[in-house]
C-alpha positions in Angstrom: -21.8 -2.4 22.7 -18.4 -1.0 24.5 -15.0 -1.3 23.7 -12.8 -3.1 26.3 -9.4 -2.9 26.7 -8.0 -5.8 28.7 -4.0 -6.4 29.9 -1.7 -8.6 27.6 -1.9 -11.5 30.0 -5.7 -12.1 28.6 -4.4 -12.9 25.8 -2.3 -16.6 27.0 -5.9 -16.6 29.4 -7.8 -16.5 25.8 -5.3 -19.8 24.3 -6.3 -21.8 27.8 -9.8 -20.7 28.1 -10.2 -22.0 23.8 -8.1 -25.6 25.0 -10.1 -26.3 27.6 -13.4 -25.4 25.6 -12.5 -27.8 22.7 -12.2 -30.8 24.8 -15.5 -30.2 26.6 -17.3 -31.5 22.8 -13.6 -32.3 21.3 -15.6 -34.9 18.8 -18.2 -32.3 17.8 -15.7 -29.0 17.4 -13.5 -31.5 15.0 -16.3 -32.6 12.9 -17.8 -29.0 12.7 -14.5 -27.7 11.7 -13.8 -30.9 9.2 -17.5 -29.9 7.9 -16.2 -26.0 7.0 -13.1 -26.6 5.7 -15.1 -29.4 3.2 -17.7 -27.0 2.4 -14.8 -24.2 1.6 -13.1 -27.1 -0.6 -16.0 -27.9 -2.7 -17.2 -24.3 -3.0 -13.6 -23.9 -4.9 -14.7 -26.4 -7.8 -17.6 -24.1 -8.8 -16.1 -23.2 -11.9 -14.3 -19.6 -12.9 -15.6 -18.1 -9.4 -15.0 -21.1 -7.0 -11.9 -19.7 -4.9 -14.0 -16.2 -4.4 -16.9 -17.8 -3.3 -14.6 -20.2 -1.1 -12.9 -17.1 0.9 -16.0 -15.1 1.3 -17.6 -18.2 3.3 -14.6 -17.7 5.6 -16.5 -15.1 7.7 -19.4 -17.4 8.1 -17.2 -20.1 9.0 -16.0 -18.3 11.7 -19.0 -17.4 12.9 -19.7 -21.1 13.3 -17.2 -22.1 15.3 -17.5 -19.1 17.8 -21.0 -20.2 18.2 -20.4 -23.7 18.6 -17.5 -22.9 21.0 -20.1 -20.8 23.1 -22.4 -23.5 23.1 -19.5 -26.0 24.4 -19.0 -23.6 26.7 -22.7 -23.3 28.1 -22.5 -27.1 28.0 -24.3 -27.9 25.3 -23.3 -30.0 22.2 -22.9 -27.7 19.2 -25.3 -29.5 16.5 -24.2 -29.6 13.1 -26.8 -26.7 12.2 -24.9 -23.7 13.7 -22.8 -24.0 10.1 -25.7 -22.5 9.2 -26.3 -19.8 12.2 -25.2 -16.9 9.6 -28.1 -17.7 7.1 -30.7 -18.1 9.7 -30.9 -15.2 11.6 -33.2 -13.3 9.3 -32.9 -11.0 5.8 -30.9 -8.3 7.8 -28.2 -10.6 8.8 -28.1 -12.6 5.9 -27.6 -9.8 3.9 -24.7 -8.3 5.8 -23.3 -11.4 6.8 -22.9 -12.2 2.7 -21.4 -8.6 2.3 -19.0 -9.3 4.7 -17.8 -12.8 3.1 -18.0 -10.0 -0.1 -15.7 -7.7 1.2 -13.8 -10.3 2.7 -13.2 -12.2 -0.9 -12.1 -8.9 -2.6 -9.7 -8.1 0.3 -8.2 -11.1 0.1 -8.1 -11.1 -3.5 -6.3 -7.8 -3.3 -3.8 -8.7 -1.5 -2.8 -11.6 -3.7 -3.3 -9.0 -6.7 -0.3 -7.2 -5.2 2.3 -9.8 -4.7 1.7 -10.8 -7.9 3.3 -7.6 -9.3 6.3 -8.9 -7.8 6.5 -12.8 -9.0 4.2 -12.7 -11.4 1.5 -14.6 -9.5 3.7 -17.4 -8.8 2.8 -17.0 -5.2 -1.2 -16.9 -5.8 -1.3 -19.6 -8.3 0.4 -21.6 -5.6 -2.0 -20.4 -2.4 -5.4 -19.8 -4.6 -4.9 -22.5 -7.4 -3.4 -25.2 -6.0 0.2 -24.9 -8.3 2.7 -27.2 -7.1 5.4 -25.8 -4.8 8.8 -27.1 -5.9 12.0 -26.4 -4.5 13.0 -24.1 -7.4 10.0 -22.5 -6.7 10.2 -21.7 -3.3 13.9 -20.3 -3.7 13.2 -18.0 -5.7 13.7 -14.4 -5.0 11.0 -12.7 -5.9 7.9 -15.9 -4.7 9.8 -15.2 -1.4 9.3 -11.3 -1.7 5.5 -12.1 -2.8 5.3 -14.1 -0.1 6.6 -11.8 2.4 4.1 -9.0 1.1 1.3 -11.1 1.6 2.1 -12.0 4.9 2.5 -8.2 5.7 -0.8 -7.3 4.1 -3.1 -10.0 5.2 -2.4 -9.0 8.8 -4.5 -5.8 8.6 -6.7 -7.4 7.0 -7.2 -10.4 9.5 -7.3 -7.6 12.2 -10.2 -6.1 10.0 -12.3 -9.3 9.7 -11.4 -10.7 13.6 -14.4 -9.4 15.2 -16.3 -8.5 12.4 -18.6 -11.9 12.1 -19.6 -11.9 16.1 -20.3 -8.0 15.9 -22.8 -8.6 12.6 -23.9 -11.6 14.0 -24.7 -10.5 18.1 -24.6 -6.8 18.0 -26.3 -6.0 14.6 -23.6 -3.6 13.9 -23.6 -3.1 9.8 -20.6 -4.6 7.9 -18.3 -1.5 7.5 -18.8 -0.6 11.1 -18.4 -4.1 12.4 -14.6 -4.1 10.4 -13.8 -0.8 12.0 -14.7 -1.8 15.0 -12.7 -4.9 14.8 -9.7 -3.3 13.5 -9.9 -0.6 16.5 -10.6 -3.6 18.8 -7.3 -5.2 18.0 -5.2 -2.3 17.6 -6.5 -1.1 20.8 -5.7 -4.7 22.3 -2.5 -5.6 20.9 -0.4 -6.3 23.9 -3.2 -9.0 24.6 -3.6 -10.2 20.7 0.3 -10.4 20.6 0.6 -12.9 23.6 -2.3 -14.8 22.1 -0.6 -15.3 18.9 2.9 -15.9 20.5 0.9 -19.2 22.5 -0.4 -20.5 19.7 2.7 -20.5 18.1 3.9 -22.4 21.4 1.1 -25.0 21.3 1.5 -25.5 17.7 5.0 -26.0 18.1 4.8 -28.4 20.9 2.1 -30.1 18.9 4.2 -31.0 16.0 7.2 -31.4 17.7 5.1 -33.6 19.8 3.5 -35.7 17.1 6.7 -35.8 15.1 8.5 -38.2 17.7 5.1 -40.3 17.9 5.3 -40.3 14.0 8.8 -41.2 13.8 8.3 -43.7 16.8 5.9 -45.6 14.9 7.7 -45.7 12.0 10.3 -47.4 13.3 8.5 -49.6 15.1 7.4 -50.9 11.1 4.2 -49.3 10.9 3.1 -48.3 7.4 3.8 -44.9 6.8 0.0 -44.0 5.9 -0.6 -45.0 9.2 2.0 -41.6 10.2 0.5 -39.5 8.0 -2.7 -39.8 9.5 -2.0 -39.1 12.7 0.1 -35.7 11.7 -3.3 -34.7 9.4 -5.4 -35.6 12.2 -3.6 -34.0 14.7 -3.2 -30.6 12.3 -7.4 -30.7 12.4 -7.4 -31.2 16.2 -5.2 -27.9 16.7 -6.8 -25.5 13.7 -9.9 -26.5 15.6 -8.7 -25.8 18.9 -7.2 -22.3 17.8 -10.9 -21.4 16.2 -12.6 -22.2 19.3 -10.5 -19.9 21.4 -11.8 -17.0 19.3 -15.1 -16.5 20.4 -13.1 -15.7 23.7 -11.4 -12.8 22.2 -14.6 -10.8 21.4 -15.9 -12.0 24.7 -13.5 -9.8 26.4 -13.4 -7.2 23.7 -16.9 -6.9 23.7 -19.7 -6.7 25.7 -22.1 -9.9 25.3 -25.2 -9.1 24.3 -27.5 -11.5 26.6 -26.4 -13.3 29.4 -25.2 -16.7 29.4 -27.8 -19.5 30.2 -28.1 -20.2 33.9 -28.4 -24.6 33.1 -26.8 -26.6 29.9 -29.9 -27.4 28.5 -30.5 -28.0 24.8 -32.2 -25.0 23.2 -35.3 -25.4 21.4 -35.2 -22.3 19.4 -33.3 -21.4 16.1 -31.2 -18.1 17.8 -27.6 -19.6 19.0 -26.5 -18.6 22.3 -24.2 -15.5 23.1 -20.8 -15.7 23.7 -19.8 -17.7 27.0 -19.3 -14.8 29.7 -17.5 -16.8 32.3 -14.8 -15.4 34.0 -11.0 -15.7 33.2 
C-alpha cells in the first residue's frame, strides 16, 4: 500500500469520473443506495440502542457502494449482495470491519455529546431523535452554536473514516491504522479533497435549482403537489447516490489498488468483490 499525492484538479476529475459511473447501472446504484439508507432506518427502531447501531453500519454502507461503483465501473451490474461484502470476507474482516462501525458510532456520538453542552441537546435530539425543527428552534442562539460545533467537529472525523472502509476491506490494514491512514490521506490531499467538495456543492446546487423550476413548472401547470414532492425526494436519492459512487475514486487515486482490474465485464462467480476501478483520469 502507498500513499499518493495527486494535484487539486483530481479532485473535479473524481466528481466526473463518480457521474459518469452512476449512469453506467443508474437503476442498480439507486436501489442499492435506497436499500442502505432503509437498512440504517430500521436499525434505528431497535429500541434504546437503535441510532448507535444505525451510525456504526455507516462504514459498511460505504463500503457497499464503493464496491458496487467498482463493479459499474468494470461493467458489471452490482447485485444486491455486495450490501453484504463487509460481512463476507471472512472472521478477520468481519471483525474489524464491526470495530470500525464501533468506533465510528462513539465518534459520532461524541461529537453530538459536545454540542449538547452548548444547547442542551437541542441540536442532537433534532439530528439523532428525530425532534421536530421549528422556526423558534432553529433561531435560537445557542442550536445555531451547537450546530456550528458539530459541523466543525464531524469534519475530522469524516476525514478519519473516508478511507478507512476500502483500506480494511482491500488492504487488510487494522482499524486504527486504516483511520490514520485515511486522515493522513486527506490532509495530505486537501487541495484535491477541497475541489471535490466545492463540485459537489456545484452539482447539488444545479440539481435543486434545476428540479425546483421543474417542481414549480408542474405545479402550475395543476399537477398535484405529491406529484412535486416526489420528483424533489427522488431526485435528492439520485444525487446522494451519485456523490457515494464517486468515492471509491478517491481511494483509487489515493491508494494503490490491490489487484488489477478485470480485463472483460463478465459476471463473477466468486463471493470476493472486485478492486477498485483503476482506469485512468
Amino acid at each position: 500500500m502507498k500513499l499518493h499525492i495527486v494535484p487539486a484538479r483530481t479532485g473535479m476529475a473524481w466528481v466526473k469520473l463518480g457521474i459518469q459511473a452512476f449512469w453506467r447501472q443508474p437503476l442498480a446504484l439507486v436501489a442499492l443506495f435506497f436499500m442502505t439508507m432503509a437498512a440504517m432506518s430500521l436499525a434505528t427502531m431497535i429500541p434504546l440502542v437503535g441510532p448507535a447501531v444505525a451510525l456504526a453500519l455507516l462504514p459498511s454502507a460505504t463500503l457497499a457502494m464503493m464496491v458496487a461503483a467498482a463493479e459499474a465501473t468494470q461493467g458489471r451490474f452490482p447485485m444486491p449482495t455486495v450490501l453484504l461484502v463487509a460481512f463476507r470476507t471472512g472472521k478477520q474482516r468481519l471483525r474489524d470491519m464491526l470495530v470500525l462501525g464501533a468506533l465510528y458510532a462513539v465518534g459520532f456520538l461524541a461529537v453530538m455529546g459536545l454540542s449538547a453542552l452548548l444547547d442542551g441537546g437541542q441540536f442532537a435530539q433534532v439530528y439523532l431523535a428525530g425532534a421536530p425543527l421549528t422556526k423558534e428552534v432553529a433561531q435560537d442562539p445557542a442550536f445555531q452554536r451547537a450546530m456550528y460545533l458539530a459541523m466543525a467537529l464531524y469534519l475530522p472525523l469524516s476525514l478519519l473514516f473516508w478511507h478507512a472502509p476500502g483500506l480494511v476491506h482491500w488492504h487488510g490494514v487494522p482499524p486504527v491504522k486504516a483511520l490514520f491512514f485515511s486522515g493522513v490521506a486527506c490532509v495530505r490531499n486537501m487541495g484535491a479533497f477541497t475541489v471535490y467538495g466545492l463540485g459537489w456543492l456545484g452539482v447539488f446546487l444545479v440539481g435543486g435549482v434545476a428540479v425546483a423550476l421543474v417542481s414549480t413548472f408542474l405545479t402550475l401547470a395543476g399537477l398535484d403537489a405529491s406529484v412535486a414532492g416526489g420528483i424533489m425526494v427522488g431526485a435528492a436519492l439520485i444525487l446522494a447516490a451519485m456523490f457515494f459512487t464517486s468515492v471509491v475514486f478517491t481511494f483509487r487515486d489515493c491508494f494503490d489498488a490491490p489487484l488489477p482490474p478485470s480485463p472483460a465485464p463478465e459476471p463473477q462467480t466468486g463471493d470476493e468483490p472486485g478492486p477498485p476501478p483503476s482506469d485512468s483520469n
